[in-house]
C-alpha positions as CSV (number, residue, x, y, z in Angstrom):
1,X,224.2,120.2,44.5
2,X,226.6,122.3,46.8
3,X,226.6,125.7,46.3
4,X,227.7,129.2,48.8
5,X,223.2,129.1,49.2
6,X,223.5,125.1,50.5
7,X,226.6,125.7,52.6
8,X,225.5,129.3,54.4
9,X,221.6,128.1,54.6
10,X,222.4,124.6,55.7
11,X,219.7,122.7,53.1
12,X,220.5,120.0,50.9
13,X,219.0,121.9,47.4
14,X,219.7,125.3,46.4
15,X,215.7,125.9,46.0
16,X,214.3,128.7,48.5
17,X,210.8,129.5,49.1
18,X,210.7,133.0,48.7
19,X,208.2,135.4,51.0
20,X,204.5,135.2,49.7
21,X,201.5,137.1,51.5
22,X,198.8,135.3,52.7
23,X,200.8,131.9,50.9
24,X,203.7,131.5,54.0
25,X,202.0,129.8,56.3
26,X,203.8,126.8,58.1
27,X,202.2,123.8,55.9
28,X,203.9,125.0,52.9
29,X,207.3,126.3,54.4
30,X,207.7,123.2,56.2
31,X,206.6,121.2,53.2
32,X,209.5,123.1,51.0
33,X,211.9,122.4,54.5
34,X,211.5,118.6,54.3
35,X,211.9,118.3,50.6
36,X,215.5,119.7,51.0
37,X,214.7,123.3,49.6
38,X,214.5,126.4,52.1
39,X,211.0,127.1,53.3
40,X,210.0,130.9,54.6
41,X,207.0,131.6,56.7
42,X,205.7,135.5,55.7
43,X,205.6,137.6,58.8
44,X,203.0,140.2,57.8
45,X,200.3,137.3,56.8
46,X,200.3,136.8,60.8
47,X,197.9,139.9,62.3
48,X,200.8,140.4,65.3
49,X,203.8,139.7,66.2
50,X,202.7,136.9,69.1
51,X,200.3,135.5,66.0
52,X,203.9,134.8,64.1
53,X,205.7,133.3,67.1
54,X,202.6,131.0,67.1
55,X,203.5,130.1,63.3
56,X,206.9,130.0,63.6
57,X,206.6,127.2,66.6
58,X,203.9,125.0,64.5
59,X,206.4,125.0,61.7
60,X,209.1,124.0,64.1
61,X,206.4,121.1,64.9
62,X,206.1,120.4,61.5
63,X,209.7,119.9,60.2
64,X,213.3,119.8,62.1
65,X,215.1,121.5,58.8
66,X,215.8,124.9,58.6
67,X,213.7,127.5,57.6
68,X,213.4,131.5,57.6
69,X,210.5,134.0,57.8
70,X,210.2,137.2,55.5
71,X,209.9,140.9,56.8
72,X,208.5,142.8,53.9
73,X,209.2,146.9,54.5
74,X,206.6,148.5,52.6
75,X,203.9,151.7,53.0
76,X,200.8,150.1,53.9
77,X,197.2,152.3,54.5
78,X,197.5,151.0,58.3
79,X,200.9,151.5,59.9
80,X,202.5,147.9,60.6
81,X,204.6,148.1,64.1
82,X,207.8,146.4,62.0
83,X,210.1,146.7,64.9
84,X,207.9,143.9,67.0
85,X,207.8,141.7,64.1
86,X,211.4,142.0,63.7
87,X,212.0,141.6,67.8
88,X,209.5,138.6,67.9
89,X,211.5,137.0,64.7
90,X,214.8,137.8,66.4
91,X,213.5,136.0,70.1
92,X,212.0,133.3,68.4
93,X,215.4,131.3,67.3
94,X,214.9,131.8,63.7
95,X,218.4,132.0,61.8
96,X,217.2,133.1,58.0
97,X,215.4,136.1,57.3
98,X,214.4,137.2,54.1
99,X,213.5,141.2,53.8
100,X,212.2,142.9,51.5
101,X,211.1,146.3,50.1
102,X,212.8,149.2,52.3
103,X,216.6,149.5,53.0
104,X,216.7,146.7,56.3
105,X,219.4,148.4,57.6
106,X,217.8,149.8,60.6
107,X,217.1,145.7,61.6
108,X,220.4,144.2,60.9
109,X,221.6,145.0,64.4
110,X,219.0,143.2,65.7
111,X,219.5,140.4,63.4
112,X,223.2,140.0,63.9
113,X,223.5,140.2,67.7
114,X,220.5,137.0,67.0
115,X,223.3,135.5,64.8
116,X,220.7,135.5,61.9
117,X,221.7,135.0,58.3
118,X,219.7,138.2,55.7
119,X,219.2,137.9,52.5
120,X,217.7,140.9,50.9
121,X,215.6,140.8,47.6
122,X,216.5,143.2,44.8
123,X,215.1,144.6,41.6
124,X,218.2,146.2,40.3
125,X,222.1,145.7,40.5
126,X,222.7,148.8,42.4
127,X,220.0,147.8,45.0
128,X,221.4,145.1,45.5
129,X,225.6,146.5,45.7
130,X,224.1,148.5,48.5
131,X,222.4,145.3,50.7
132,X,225.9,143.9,50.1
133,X,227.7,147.5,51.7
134,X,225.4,147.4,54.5
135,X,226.2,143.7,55.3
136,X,223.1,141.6,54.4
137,X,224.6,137.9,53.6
138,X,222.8,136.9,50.6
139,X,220.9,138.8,48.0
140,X,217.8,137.7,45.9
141,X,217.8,139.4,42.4
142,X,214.5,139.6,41.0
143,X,214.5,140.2,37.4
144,X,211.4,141.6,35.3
145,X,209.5,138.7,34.9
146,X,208.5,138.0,38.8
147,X,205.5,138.2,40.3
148,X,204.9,141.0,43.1
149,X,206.8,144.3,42.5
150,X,209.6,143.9,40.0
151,X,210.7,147.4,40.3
152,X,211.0,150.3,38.1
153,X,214.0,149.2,35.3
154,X,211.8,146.2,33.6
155,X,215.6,144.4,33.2
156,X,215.4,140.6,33.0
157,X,217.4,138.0,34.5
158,X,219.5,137.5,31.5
159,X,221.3,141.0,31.9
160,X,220.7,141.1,35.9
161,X,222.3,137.5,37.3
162,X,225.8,138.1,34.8
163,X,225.7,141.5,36.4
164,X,225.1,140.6,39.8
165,X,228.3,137.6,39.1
166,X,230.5,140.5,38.2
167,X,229.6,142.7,40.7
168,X,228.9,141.2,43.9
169,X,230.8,139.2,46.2
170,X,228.0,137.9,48.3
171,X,226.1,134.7,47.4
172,X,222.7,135.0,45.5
173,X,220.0,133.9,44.0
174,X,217.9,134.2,41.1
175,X,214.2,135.0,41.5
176,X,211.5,135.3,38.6
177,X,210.9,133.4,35.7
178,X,212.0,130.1,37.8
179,X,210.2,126.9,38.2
180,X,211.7,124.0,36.4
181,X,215.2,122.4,36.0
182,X,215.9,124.1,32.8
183,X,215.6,127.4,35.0
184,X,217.7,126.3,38.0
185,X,220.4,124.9,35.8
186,X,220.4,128.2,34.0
187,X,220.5,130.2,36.9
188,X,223.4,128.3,38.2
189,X,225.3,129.0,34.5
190,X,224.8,132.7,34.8
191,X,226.6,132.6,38.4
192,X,223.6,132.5,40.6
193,X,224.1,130.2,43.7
194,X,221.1,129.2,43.9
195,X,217.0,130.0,42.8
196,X,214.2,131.9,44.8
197,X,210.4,130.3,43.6
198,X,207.0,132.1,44.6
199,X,204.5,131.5,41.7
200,X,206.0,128.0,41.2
201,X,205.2,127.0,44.9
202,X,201.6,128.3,45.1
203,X,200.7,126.0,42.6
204,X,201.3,122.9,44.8
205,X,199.7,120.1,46.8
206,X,200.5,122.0,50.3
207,X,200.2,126.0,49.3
208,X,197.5,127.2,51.5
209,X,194.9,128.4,48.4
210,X,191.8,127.6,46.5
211,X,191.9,124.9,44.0
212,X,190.5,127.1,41.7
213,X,193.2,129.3,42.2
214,X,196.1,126.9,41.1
215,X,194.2,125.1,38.3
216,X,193.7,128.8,36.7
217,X,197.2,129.0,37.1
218,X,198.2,125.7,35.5
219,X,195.7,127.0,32.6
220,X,197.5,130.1,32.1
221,X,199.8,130.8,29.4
222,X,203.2,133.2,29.5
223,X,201.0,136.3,28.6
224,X,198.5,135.7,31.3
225,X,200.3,138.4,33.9
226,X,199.3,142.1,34.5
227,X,201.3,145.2,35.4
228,X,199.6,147.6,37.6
229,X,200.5,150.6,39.5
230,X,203.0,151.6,37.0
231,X,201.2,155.1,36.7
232,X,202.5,155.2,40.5
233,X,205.3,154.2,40.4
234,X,205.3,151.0,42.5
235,X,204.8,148.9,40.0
236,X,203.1,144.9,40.6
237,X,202.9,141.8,38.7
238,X,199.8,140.4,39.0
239,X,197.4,137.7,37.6
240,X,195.2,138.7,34.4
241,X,191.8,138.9,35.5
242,X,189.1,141.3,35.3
243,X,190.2,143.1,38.2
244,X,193.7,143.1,36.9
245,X,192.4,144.5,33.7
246,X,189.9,147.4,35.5
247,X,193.0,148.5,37.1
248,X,194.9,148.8,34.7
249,X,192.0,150.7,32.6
250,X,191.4,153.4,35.3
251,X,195.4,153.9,35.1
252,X,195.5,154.6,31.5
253,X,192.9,157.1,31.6
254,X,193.9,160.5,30.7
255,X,195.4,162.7,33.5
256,X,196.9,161.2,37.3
257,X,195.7,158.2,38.6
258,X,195.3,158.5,42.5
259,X,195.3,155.0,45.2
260,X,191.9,155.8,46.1
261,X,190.9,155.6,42.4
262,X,191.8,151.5,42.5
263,X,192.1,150.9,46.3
264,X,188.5,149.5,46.4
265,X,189.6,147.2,43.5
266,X,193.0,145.7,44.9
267,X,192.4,145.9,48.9
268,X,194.6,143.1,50.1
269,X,191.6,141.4,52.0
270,X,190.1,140.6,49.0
271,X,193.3,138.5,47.6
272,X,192.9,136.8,51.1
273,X,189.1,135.9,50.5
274,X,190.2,134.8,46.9
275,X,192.7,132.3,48.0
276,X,189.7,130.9,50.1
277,X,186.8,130.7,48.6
278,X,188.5,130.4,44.6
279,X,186.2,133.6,43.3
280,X,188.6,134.1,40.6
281,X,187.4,137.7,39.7
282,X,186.7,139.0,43.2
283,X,190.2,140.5,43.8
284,X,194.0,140.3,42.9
285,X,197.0,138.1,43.6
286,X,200.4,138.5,42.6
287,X,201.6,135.9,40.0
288,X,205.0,135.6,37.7
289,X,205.6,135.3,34.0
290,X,206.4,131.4,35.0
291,X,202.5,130.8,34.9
292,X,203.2,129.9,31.5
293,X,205.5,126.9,32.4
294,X,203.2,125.7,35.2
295,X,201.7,122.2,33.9
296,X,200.6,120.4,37.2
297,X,199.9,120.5,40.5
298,X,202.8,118.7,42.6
299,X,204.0,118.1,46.0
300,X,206.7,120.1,47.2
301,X,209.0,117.3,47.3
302,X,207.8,115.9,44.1
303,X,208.3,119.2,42.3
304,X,212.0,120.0,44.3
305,X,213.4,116.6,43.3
306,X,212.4,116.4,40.0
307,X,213.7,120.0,39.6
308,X,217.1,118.8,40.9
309,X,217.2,115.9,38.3
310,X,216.2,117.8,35.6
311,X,219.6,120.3,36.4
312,X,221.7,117.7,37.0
313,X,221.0,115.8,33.8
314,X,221.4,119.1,31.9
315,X,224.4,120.0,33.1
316,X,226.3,116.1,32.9
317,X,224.8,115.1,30.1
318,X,223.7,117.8,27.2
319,X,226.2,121.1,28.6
320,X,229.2,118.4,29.1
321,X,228.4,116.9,25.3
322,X,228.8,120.5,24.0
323,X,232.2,120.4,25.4
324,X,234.0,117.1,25.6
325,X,235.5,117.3,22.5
């Protein structure tokens, strides 16, 4: 497939890796890298900046295809010194970055003068009109069913991606709800370039988590995700557990629900433990509507290709029947 994602990203499939904390480490982006897709190492999962030159070099040992590294701008309890992670990311060579969160304008002229290709992820067509105006590359366009923080406007992919075709000019990708060929080859229809995968990838051979973790995921149905932190606002897809579900009891108690009420429940260290030791109830993890697609347990390059066939076939074979007459 060759699309404006292929061309300005330099892989052979239009499958990126999106960002995933404490999940993009080098064996998996490389792993995505080699199997033609676009692999992204997550900045933040690295404790400092030196820490993610470190990763950034193993995955450069690890495969010679490009890949990117994500800068997600969020509040966070202990202030995060963003500007060396975006300096270290700049020096190191890397030519993709994918941000997130926060308006990245104050890092695009750092970025640019390093000749690196941005593509910003967006929960809502006007978010991402205004990553186009400030001169980000590419846009992801998360729709309501991804996992991590889908935003405010709960507007699926069907309304966002036609939106985002009429509207933008710059390539982008569809993120959320994506893991199969039936997904990418929709994507494609609705004017997308190309797809961004998180859930999908965690549940493979190389992702950096408990066993446990990806089985209960293949186990998982379609209704097996949780909203939390809608009460404040910042609202998170997450996996249905019993953490999941205390947290969202607490938040539909009567009056306003404060962090502190829930911070000892979904304390990021926790999510980190859980990915590995596989206690399935001992803290959070973001997860996407997809679980309910998710049958197996592949390799990268196993799930990628197949992926790739599946389009391909829909598109020559049963879109092309509907229309050859």
């Amino acid at each position: 497939m060759k699309t404006r994602v292929t061309e300005m990203l330099g892989i052979e499939h239009p499958i990126v890796q999106g960002g995933m904390q404490w999940v993009g480490l080098a064996e998996l982006a490389s792993a995505v890298s080699n199997a033609g897709g676009l692999g992204i190492i997550t900045a933040l999962t690295q404790p400092t900046p030196e820490d993610l030159v470190k990763e950034i070099d193993k995955c450069r040992q690890m495969t010679d295809k490009p890949f990117g590294v994500n800068l997600t701008i969020l509040p966070t309890i202990k202030p995060v010194p963003y500007e060396e992670y975006a300096q270290a990311i700049a020096s190191s060579g890397i030519k993709i970055v994918e941000t997130a969160g926060r308006n990245p304008e104050p890092f695009l002229p750092l970025f640019k003068k390093a000749g690196i290709k941005v593509v910003h992820k967006c929960t809502s067509i006007r978010h991402a009109l205004k990553a186009e105006a400030i001169g980000c590359d590419m846009v992801s366009v998360d729709g309501f069913e991804c996992a991590g923080h889908p935003g405010e406007d709960d507007v699926t992919n069907l309304i966002l991606l036609p939106l985002a075709a009429r509207r933008l000019k710059i390539p982008y990708l569809a993120s959320g709800g994506l893991g199969d060929g039936s997904g990418l080859a929709a994507a494609l229809s609705m004017g997308a370039d190309g797809i961004n995968m998180g859930t999908r990838f965690m549940v493979t051979k190389e992702a950096p988590i408990h066993e446990n973790v990806k089985q209960r995921m293949v186990d998982a149905s379609e209704l097996d995700t949780s909203l939390i932190y809608r009460s404040l606002r910042n609202t998170a897809r997450v996996f249905k557990n019993s953490i999941a579900e205390q947290v969202v009891d607490i938040e539909s108690r009567s009056g306003e629900t404060k962090f502190e009420d829930i911070q000892p429940l979904v304390a990021g260290v926790k999510g980190r433990a859980l990915f590995e030791d596989g206690d399935l109830d001992s803290g959070i993890w973001s997860a996407g509507m997809i679980v309910g697609l998710i049958d197996d347990i592949p390799s990268c390059e196993d799930l990628i290709s197949r992926m790739v066939e599946e389009a391909e076939s829909i598109i020559r074979e049963r879109l092309a029947q509907m229309v050859s007459n």
